[in-house]
C-alpha positions in Angstrom: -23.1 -2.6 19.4 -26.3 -3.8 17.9 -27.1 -6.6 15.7 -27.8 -4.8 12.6 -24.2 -2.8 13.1 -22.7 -6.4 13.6 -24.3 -7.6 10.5 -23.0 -4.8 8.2 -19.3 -5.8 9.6 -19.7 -9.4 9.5 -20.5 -9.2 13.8 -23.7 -10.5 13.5 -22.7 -13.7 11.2 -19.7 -14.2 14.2 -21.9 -13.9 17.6 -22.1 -16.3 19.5 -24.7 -19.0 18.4 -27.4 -20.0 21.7 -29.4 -23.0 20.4 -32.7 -23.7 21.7 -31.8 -26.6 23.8 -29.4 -24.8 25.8 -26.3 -25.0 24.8 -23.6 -22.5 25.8 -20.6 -22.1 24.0 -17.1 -22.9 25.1 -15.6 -19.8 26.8 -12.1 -21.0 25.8 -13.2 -21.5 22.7 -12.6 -18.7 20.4 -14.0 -17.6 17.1 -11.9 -17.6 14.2 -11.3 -16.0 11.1 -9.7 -17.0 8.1 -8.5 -14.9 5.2 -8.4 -15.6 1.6 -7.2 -13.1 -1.5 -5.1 -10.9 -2.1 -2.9 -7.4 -0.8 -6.3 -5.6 0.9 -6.3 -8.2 2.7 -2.5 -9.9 2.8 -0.8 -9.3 6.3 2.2 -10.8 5.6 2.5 -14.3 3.4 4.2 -12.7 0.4 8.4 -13.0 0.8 10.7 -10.3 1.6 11.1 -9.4 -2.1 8.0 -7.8 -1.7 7.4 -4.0 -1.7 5.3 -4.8 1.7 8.4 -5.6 3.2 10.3 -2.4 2.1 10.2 0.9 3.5 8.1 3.1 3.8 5.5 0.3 3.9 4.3 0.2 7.6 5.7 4.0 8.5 2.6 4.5 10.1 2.1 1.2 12.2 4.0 -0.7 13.6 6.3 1.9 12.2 8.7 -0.2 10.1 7.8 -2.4 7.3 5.9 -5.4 8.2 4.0 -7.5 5.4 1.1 -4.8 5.0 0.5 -2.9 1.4 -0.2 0.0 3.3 1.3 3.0 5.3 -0.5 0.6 8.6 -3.0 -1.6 9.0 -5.5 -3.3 6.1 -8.4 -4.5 6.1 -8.2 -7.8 7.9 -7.1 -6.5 10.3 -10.2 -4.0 11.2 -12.1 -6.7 11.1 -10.4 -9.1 13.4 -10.4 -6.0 15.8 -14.5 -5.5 15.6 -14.6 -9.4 16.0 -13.4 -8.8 19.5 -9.9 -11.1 18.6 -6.5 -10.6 16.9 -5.6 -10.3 13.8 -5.3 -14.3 12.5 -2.0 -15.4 11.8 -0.2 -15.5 8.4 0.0 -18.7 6.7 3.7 -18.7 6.2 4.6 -18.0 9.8 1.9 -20.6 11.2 4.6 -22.6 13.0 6.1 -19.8 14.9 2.9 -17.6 15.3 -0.4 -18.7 17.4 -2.9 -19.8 15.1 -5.5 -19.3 18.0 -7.6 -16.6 16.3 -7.7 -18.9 12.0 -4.5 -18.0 9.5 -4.6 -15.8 7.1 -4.0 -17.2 3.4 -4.2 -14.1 1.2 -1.2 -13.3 -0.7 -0.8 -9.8 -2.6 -1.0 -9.3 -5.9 -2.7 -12.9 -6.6 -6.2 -13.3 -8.4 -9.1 -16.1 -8.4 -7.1 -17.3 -11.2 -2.6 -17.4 -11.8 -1.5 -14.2 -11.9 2.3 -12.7 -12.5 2.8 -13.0 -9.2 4.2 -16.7 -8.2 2.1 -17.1 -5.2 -1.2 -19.4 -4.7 -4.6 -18.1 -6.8 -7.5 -18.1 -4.6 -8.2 -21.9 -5.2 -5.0 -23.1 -3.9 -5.1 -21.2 -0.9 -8.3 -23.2 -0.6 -6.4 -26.0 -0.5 -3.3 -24.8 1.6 -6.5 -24.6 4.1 -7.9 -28.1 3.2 -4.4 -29.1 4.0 -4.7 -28.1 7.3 -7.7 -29.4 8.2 -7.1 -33.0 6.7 -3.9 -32.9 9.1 -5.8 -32.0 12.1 -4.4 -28.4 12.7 -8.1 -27.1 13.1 -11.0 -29.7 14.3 -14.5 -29.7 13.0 -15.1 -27.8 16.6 -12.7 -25.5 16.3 -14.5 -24.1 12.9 -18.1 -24.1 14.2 -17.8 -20.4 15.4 -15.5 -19.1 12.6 -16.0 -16.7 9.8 -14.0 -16.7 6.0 -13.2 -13.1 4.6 -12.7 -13.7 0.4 -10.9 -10.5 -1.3 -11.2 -10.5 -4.8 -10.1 -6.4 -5.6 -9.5 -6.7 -9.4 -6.2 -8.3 -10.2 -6.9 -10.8 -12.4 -8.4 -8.2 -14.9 -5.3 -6.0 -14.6 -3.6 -9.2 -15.9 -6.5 -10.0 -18.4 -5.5 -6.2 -20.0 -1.8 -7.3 -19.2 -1.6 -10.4 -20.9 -3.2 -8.5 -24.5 -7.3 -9.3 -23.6 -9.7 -7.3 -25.7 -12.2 -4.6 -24.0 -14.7 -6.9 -26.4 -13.5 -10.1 -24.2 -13.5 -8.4 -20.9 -17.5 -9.2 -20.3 -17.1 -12.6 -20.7 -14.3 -13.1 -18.6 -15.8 -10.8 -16.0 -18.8 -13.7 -15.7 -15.8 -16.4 -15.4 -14.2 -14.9 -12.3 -16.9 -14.3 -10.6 -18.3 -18.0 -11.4 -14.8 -19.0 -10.1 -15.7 -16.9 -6.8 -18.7 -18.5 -6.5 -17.1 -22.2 -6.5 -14.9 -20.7 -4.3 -17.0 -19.3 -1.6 -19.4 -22.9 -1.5 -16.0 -24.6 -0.9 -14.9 -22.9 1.9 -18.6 -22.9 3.6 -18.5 -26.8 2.2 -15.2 -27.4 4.3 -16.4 -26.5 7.4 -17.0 -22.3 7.8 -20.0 -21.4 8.6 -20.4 -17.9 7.9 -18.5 -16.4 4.8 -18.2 -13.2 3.5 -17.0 -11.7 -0.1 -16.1 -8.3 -0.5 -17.0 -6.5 -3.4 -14.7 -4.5 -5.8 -14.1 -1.1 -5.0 -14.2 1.4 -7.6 -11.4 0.4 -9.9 -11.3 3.3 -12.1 -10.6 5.6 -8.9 -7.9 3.6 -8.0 -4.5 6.3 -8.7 -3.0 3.7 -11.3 -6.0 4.7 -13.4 -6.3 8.6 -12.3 -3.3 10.0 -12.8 -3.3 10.1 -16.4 -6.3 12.6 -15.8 -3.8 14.2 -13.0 -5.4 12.3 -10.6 -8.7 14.9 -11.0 -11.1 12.2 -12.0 -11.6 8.8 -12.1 -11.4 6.3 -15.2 -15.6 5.6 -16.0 -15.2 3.0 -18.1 -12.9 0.8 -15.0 -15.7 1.7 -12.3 -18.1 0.1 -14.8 -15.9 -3.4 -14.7 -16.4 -2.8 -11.2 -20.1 -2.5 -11.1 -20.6 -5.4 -13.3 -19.0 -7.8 -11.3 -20.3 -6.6 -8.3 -23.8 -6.9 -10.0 -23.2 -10.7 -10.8 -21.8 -11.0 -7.9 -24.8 -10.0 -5.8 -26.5 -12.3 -7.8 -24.2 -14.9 -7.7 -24.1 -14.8 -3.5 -27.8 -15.3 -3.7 -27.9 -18.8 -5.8 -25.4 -19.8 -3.0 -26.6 -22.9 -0.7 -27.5 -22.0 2.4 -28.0 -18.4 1.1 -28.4 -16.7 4.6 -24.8 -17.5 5.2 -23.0 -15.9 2.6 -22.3 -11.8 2.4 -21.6 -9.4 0.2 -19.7 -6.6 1.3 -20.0 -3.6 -0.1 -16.9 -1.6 -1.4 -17.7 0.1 -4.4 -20.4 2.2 -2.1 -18.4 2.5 1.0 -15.1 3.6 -0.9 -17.0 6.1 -3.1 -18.4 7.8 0.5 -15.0 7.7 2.0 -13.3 9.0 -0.6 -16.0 12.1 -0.8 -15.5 12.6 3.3 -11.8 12.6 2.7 -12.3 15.6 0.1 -14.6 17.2 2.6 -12.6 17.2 5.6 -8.9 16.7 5.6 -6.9 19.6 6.8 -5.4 21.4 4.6 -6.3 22.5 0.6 -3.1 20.5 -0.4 -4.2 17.7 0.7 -7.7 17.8 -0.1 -7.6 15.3 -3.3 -8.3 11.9 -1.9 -7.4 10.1 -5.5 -3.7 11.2 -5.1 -1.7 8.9 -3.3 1.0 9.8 -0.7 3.7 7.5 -1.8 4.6 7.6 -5.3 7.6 6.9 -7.8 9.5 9.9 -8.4 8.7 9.1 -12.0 6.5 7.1 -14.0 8.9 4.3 -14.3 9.4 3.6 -10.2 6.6 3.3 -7.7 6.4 3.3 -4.2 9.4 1.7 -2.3 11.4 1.4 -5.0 15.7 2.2 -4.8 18.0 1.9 -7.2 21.9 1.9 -6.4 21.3 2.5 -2.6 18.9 5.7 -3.6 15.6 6.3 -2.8 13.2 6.4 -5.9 10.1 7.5 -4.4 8.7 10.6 -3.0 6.1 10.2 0.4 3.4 12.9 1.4 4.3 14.4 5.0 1.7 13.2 6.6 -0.1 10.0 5.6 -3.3 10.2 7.6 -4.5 13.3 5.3 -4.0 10.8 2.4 -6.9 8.4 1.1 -4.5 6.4 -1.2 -1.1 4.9 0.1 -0.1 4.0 -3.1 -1.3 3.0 -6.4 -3.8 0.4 -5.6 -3.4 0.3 -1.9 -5.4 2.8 0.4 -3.7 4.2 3.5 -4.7 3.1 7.4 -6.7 6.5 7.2 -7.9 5.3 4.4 -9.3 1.2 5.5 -10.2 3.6 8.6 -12.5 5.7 6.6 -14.1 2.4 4.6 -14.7 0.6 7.7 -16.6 3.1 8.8 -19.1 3.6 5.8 -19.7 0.3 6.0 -20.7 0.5 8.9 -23.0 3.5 8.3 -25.0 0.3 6.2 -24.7 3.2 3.3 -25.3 2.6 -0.6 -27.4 0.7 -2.9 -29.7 -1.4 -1.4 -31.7 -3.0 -4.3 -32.4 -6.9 -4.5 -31.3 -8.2 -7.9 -32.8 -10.8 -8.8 -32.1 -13.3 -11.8 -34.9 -14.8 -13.7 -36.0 -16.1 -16.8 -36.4 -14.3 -19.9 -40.0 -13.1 -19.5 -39.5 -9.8 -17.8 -43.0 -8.0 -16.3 -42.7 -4.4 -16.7 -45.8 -3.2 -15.8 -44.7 -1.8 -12.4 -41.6 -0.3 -13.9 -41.3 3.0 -15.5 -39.2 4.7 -18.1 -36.3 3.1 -18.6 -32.8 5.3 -19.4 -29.4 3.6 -20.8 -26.1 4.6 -21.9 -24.7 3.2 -25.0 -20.3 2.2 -24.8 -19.3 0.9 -28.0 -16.2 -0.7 -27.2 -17.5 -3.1 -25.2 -19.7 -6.1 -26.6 -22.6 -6.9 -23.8 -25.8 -6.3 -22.9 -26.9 -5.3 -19.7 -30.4 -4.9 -18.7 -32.5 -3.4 -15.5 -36.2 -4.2 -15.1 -38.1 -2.2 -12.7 -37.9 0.6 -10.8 -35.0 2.1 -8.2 -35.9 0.6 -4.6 -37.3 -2.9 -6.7 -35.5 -4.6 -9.3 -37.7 -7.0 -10.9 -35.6 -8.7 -13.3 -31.9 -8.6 -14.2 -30.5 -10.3 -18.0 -27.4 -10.4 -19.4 -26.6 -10.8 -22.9 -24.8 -9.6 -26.3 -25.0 -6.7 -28.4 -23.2 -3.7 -30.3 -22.3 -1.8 -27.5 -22.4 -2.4 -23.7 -25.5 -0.9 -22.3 -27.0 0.3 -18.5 -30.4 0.6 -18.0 -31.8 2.4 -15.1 -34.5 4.4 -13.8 -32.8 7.3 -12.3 -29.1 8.0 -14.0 -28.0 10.4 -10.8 -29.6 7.8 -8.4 -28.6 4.3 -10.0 -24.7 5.2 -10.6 -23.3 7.6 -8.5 -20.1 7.1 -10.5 -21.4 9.6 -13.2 -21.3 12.0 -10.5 -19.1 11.4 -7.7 -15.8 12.8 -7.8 -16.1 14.5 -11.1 -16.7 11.7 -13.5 -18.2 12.6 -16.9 -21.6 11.9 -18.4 -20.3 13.2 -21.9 -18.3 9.8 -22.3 -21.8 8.2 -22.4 -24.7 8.4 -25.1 -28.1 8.5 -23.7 -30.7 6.3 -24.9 -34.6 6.2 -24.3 -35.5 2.2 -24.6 -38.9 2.1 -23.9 -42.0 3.1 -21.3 -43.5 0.4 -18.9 -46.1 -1.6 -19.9 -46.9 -5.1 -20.9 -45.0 -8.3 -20.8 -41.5 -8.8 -23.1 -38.2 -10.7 -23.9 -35.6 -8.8 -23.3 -33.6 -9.4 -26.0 -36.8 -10.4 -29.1 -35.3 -10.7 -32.0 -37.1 -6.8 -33.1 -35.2 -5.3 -30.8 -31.9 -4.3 -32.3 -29.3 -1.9 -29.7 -26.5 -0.1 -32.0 -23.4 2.6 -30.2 -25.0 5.7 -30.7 -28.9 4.8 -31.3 -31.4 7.2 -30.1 -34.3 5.3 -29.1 -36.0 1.9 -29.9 -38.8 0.4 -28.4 -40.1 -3.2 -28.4 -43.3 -4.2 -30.9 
């Protein structure tokens, strides 16, 4: 497997490190990975109350359930396997489990901030780790060849909706997680691990929670947008990050998406064609998946789980990591720089500029610059929450993909290239359902 495969799967960050002395690395020393977020990555630390540790969690492997909120395996542990080591250990079975390969400190359903689970946020698994090294469990040796995996999948703005926060409020609190994230991530590198990598959100609004109020025929728009505007700061967020070249953004959004559309393409049978249905379902809106009641079964599971995308509501199935491992892999999707700068934006290499106007939600997004070269990207307030891109089909394949709508949207002309601006001068005004406007 080749270097630039290796990179796209976090191999490249973990091989093995020759420096120009000489030096040869240990060959009883393994690398390490350790895990930190939540149930896409949890392979086993939340307690037996848990619906990972009811049936038919794990049916597919190791056939019983077994910690995983999945039908199998998650994503951890793919990655462990490419890394050429086992799956790290759980945190809460580190003293009967070999800790060889790092520990795994994601618990499901937990955010970068308190959730309703009562489990440890993303910070205080930090510091379950800290713990561990201030007592000597893993040396400043043992961490030289070792990698961090982060999973951050949305939960804390489930529980932002939850807990009565406003679509007007989201934006802001969007920018707050992800500056969370970005604490987090210098942490971990600042404890010790020298390679760390963040994986991006995955398309929330295809996520069956959200689709089968459409009958699970489309997905949500306005939830994929959440998505794609904290993966946005958060590409720009890894790249303020000290030493830069050893953080990484994984990303989901784009490798989901693809998955999701080869699942629709080539599963066996008509039936089973839909990849935004999920096997394992309540057997009505008020159970989900695993769920019994008075010693009876409350859920319904699909015959055969490796024709499914989607395990359950959130969760995708083995098949399902399976297929997003592999498009990431395939180094497919976007592949822009973004790049934050002041407010003096230089359009004179860009061209005409296309945006979409939501009115419920108060922020301001804008995109300098052409598709393959970003120059500029600003954030800021305004009447509606508004894209800007170059090529609407090109930019956001989530208008297209998998039968989202471009009628929820109003288009908007801003303005040709040319010259030098602000990007938000005080002439400029953006209203929900404006036409056109162009700067003096």
């Amino acid at each position: 497997m080749d270097h630039q495969l290796l990179f796209i799967y976090l191999f490249l960050l973990l091989s093995v490190i020759i420096s120009a002395a000489g030096a040869y690395v240990d060959a009883n020393r393994s690398m390490k990975l350790f895990v930190f977020g939540d149930s896409y990555v949890d392979t086993g630390n939340r307690n037996f109350t848990a619906s990972s540790w009811k049936e038919p969690y794990g049916i597919t492997d190791p056939g019983r359930p077994a910690g995983h909120f999945s039908d199998g395996q998650v994503f951890t542990e793919y990655i462990a396997s490419r890394m050429g080591i086992k799956s790290p250990t759980p945190y809460r079975f580190r003293k009967i489990r070999p800790i060889k390969y790092g520990m795994n400190f994601a618990y499901g359903g937990t955010g970068v901030f308190d959730t309703l689970v009562a489990a440890p946020n993303m910070t205080k698994q930090i510091d379950l780790f800290e713990q561990l090294l201030q007592e000597k469990i893993y040396t400043t040796d043992d961490l030289k060849f070792s990698t961090a995996l982060v999973s951050a999948s949305g939960n804390d703005y489930g529980i932002y909706l939850a807990r009565g926060g406003s679509l007007e409020g989201l934006p802001a609190f969007i920018v707050s997680v992800v500056n969370q994230i970005g604490l987090d991530l210098q942490r971990i590198h600042d404890l010790g691990v020298p390679r760390v990598a963040i994986m991006g959100i995955q398309p929330l609004g295809c996520l069956p929670q959200f689709t089968k109020e459409y009958s699970y025929e489309i997905c949500n728009s306005t939830g994929n947008l959440v998505a794609l505007f904290h993966n946005l700061l958060l590409t720009t967020m890894v790249e303020e990050l000290k030493p830069e070249s050893k953080f990484v953004v994984l990303h989901m959004y784009d490798a989901f998406i693809s998955a999701m559309k080869k699942f629709e393409n080539e599963t066996e049978t008509s039936k089973s064609k839909n990849p935004l249905r999920p096997c394992c379902t309540g057997i009505t809106s008020e159970y989900r998946c695993g769920d019994v009641k008075n010693g009876e079964k409350k859920y319904n599971v699909c015959r055969v789980p490796k024709l499914a995308f989607f395990w359950d509501s959130f969760h995708p199935t083995q098949a399902g990591w399976d297929a997003v491992v592999s498009e990431l892999g395939s180094s497919i999707g976007l592949k822009a720089r973004f790049m934050a700068g002041s407010n003096e934006v230089n359009l004179s290499e860009s061209k005409v500029l296309f945006g979409v106007v939501i009115p419920d939600m108060d922020l301001l997004m804008v995109l300098f610059g052409d598709f393959d070269r970003i120059l500029k990207i600003k954030f800021g307030l305004a009447d509606g929450f508004v894209l800007f891109w170059e090529e609407v089909h090109r930019f956001w394949p989530v208008l297209s993909d998998l039968n989202s709508k471009i009628s929820d949207f109003s288009p908007v002309l801003v303005y040709t290239a040319g010259g030098s601006t602000k990007y938000m001068d005080s002439n400029i005004q953006f209203q929900a359902g404006l036409r056109s406007s162009a700067p003096s």
